[in-house]
N, C-alpha and C positions, 0 to 999 in steps of 0.2 A: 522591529525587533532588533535589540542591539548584540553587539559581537560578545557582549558578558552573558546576553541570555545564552544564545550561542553555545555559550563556553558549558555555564550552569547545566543545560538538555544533556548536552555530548559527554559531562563527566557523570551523568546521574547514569547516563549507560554503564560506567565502567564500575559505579559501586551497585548495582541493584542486584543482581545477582548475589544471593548468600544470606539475606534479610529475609529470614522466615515469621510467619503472623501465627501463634498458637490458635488449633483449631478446638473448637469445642470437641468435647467425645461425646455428646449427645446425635452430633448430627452422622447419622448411618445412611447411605443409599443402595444398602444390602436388596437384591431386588428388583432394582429399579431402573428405567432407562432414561439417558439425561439426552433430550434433543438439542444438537447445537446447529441453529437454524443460520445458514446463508444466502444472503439476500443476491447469489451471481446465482449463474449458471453452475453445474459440475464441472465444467471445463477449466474455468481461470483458477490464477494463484489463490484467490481465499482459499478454494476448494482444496489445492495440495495443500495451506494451511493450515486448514481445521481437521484435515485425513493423516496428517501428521503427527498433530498434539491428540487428536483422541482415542486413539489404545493406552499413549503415555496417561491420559486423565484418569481413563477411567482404574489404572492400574494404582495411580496416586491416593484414589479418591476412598475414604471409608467405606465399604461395601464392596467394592470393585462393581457399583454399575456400567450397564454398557451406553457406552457414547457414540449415539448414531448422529452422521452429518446428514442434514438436510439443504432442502436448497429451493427456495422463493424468489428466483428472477424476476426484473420488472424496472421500467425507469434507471434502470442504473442501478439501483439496489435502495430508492427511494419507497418503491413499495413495500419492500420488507421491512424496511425502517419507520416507515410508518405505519406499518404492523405491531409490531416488537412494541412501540411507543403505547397500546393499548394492554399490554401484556399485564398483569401483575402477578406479583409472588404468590405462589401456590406451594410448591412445595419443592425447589430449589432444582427441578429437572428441565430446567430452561435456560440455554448458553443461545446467544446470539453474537455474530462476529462483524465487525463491520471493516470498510478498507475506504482509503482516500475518496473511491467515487462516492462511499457516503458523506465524508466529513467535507467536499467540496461545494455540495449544494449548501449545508446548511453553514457555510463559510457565505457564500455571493450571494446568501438571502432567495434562494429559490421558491416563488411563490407554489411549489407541490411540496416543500419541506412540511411535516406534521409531527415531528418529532423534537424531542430536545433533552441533548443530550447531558442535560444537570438532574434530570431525572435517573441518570442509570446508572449500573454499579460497576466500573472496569476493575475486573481483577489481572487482567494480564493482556501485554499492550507488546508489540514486535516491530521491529524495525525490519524494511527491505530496500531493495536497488529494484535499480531495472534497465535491460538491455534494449539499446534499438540495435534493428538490424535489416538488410536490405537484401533484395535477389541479387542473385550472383552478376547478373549482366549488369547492373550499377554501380553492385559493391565493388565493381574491376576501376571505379574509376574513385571509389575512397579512398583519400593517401594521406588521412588525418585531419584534413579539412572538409568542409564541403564547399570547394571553390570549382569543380567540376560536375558539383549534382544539382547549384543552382538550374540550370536550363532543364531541367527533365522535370515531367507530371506523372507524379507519384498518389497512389490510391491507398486508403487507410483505415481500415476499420474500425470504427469507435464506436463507445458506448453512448458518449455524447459531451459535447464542448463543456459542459462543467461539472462535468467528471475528472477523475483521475487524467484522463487523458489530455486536459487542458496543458501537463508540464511538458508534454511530450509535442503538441500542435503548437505553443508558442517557443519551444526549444527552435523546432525546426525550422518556422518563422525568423526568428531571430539570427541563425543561420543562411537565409536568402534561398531555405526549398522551396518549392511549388507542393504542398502535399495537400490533396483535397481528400477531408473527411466522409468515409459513408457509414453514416449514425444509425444508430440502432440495434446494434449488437448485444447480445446480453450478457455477456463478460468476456474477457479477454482471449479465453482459450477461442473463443468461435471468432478473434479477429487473426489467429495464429492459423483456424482452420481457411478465410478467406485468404493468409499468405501460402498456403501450402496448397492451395485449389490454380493459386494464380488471378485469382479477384483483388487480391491487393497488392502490392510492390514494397512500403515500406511497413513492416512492425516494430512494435515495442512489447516485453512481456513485462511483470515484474519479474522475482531474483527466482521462486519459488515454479512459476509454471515456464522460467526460460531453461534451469536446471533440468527440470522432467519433460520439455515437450520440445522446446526450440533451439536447442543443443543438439537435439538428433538431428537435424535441418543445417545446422552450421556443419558438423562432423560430417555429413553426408555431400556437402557441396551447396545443399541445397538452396544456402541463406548465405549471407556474408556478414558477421556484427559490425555494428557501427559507431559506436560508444554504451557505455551506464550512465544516469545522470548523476554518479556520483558519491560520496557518503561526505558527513561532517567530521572533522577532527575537533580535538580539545578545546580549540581557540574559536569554532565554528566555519574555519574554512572549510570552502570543498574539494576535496583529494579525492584518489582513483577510490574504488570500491574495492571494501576487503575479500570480497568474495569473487570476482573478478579482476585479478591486481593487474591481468597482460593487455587492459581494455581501455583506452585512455576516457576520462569524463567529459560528460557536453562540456565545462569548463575548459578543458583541454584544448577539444574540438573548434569552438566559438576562439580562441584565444589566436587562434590558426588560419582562421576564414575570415577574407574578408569583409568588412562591413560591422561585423560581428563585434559587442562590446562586452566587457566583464565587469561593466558599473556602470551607474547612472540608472534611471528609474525604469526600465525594460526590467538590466537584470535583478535589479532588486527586487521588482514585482515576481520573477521567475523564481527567486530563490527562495522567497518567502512561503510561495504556494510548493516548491518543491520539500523544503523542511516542514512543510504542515502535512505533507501528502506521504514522505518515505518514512523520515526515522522513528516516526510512529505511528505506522501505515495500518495495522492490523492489529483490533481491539476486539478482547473479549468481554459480555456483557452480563450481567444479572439484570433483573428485569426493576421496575421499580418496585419499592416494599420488601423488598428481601430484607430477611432477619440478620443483621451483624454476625451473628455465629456461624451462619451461611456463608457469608463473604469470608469471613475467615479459613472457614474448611476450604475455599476454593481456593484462597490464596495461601495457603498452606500446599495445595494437591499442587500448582502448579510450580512452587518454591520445590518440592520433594521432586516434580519433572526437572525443573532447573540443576538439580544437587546431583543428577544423577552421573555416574563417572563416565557412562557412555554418551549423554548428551553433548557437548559441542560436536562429537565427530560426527553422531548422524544426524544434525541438525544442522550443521556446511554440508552436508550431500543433499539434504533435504527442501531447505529453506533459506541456507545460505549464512553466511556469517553476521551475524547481525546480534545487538544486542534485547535484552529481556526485559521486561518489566512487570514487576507482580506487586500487588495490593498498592500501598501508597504511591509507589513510583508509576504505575500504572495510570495512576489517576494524573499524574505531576505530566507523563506523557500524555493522555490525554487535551490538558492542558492546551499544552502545547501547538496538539493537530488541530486544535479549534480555535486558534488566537493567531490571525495576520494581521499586520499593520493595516492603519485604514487608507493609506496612500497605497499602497498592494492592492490590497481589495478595490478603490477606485480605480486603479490603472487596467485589471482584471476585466474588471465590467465594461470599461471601455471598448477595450479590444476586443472583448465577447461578441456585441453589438455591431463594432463595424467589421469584424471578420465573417461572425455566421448570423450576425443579424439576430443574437439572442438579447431581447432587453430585460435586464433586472433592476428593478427601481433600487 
């Protein structure tokens, strides 16, 4: 991926916001309840996510149906996705939300993928960060680097190596930490529950469940942050996160520590899966067959959430600063979360295999 696409992603953020899709007046969901199904746990970021946008939704939406979150754990959230992938259009009361740990299986070719996602309808696509951060007894020895946390064996809750969690296992890698993974987990909030139990040492949240869960943890003593991995600017560099500006970026960090490179075929492989994984981390879904006026109404309801005057302040407390994408941009982000380079992807796979011994043809 070149520094012009780069550019192309990072400035569709700044115009997407304000581009409303006229919605049919035929389509009413006076009545009716619209399941918006998540393939985590209740605990992790999708959850504050999707508990976020749906009161805004269902207040956007013609009828003012009610928007209940559900929640289909399993694989990483491969089973919900291969779920969903069976669904078809009924009668427009079907939102499914997906996050990096879905769009990275079917990135490395995971022989349990059963889904595909050119079959589906995104109407509205969200960019996040995400914090790592460490127990206080370690964090005493982060001074911007980690050229003192080399020697220490750190424990880490994951969902699973080619999930989400791979930017966060090969950041630290790259780095010179010792952190060994314990898989299995079924979203993020229950690896935030094994750091606050003392089963883990180092975590990572995204922007949405560090704001609501692991910020009590920092403020309280409890945790110590350790970096974000960062956001894109215009040009496609990585700069601090706007939602966290006082928190320097793995870019930062690695720039610091020894050993540590900021080119050459690691980090490219790192940054490719990390821009596929955050700045359009979180997608909403119609199922396939959904009628055009359907998608329209939605991407209408969520342009009307977009316009709203109170929207960016309680969405930086919420979810964090990040940008939007509704109807076409959505799809354009989309895009995006689904297309690495194929030297990325080979490099990926490599490292999968000889790290955790996962082989993907």
């Amino acid at each position: 991926m070149t520094d012009s696409t780069f550019k192309r992603y990072a400035l569709a953020g700044l115009l997407c916001v304000g581009v409303a899709t006229p919605a049919s007046a035929e389509v009413d969901f006076s009545g009716k309840t619209i399941s918006w199904v998540i393939p985590f746990s209740e605990t992790g970021g999708s959850a504050k996510w999707a508990n976020f946008f749906a009161p805004l939704l269902s207040e956007a939406l013609p009828g003012n149906p009610t928007v209940v979150v559900k929640f289909m754990p399993g694989a990483g959230s491969t089973k919900g996705a291969n779920w969903f992938q069976h669904q078809k259009y009924v009668d427009g009361t079907l939102l499914f939300g997906t996050s990096g740990s879905t769009q990275f299986p079917y990135l490395l070719d995971d022989p349990r993928v059963r889904y595909e996602y050119k079959d589906w309808n995104p109407v509205m696509a969200s960019g996040t960060g995400g914090v790592a951060y460490l127990n206080p007894e370690d964090g005493a020895d982060f001074d911007g680097s980690a050229n003192k946390l080399t020697d220490t064996d750190f424990i880490y809750g994951s969902q699973g190596a080619t999930r989400l969690d791979l930017v966060p296992l090969l950041a630290w890698e790259m780095l010179g930490m010792k952190v060994e993974p314990v898989f299995g987990i079924k979203g993020r909030g229950d690896g935030r529950l094994m750091f606050e139990r003392g089963e883990a040492t180092i975590d990572y949240q995204t922007s949405s469940s560090f704001l609501k869960g692991s910020k009590e943890l920092v403020d309280s003593g409890k945790a110590t942050p350790m970096m974000t991995w960062g956001a894109l600017d215009g040009d496609g560099n990585i700069v601090r996160d706007p939602t966290f500006p006082d928190m320097p970026s793995f870019k930062e960090v690695c720039e610091k520590t020894e050993g540590c490179e900021t080119s050459g075929e690691v980090w490219d492989a790192w940054k490719a899966f990390f821009i596929a994984g955050f700045p359009s981390q979180k997608i909403a879904f119609l199922p396939a067959g959904t009628p055009q006026e359907v998608i329209d109404t939605y991407t209408a309801a969520f342009q009307k959430v977009a316009d709203r005057p109170d929207f960016a302040e309680i969405s930086a407390k919420r979810i964090g600063k990040y940008p939007l994408f509704i109807g076409e941009d959505a799809q354009a982000a989309l895009n995006t979360a689904v297309s690495v380079p194929d030297e990325a992807k080979a490099y990926v796979k490599g490292w999968l295999k000889k790290s955790y011994g996962v082989d993907l043809k």
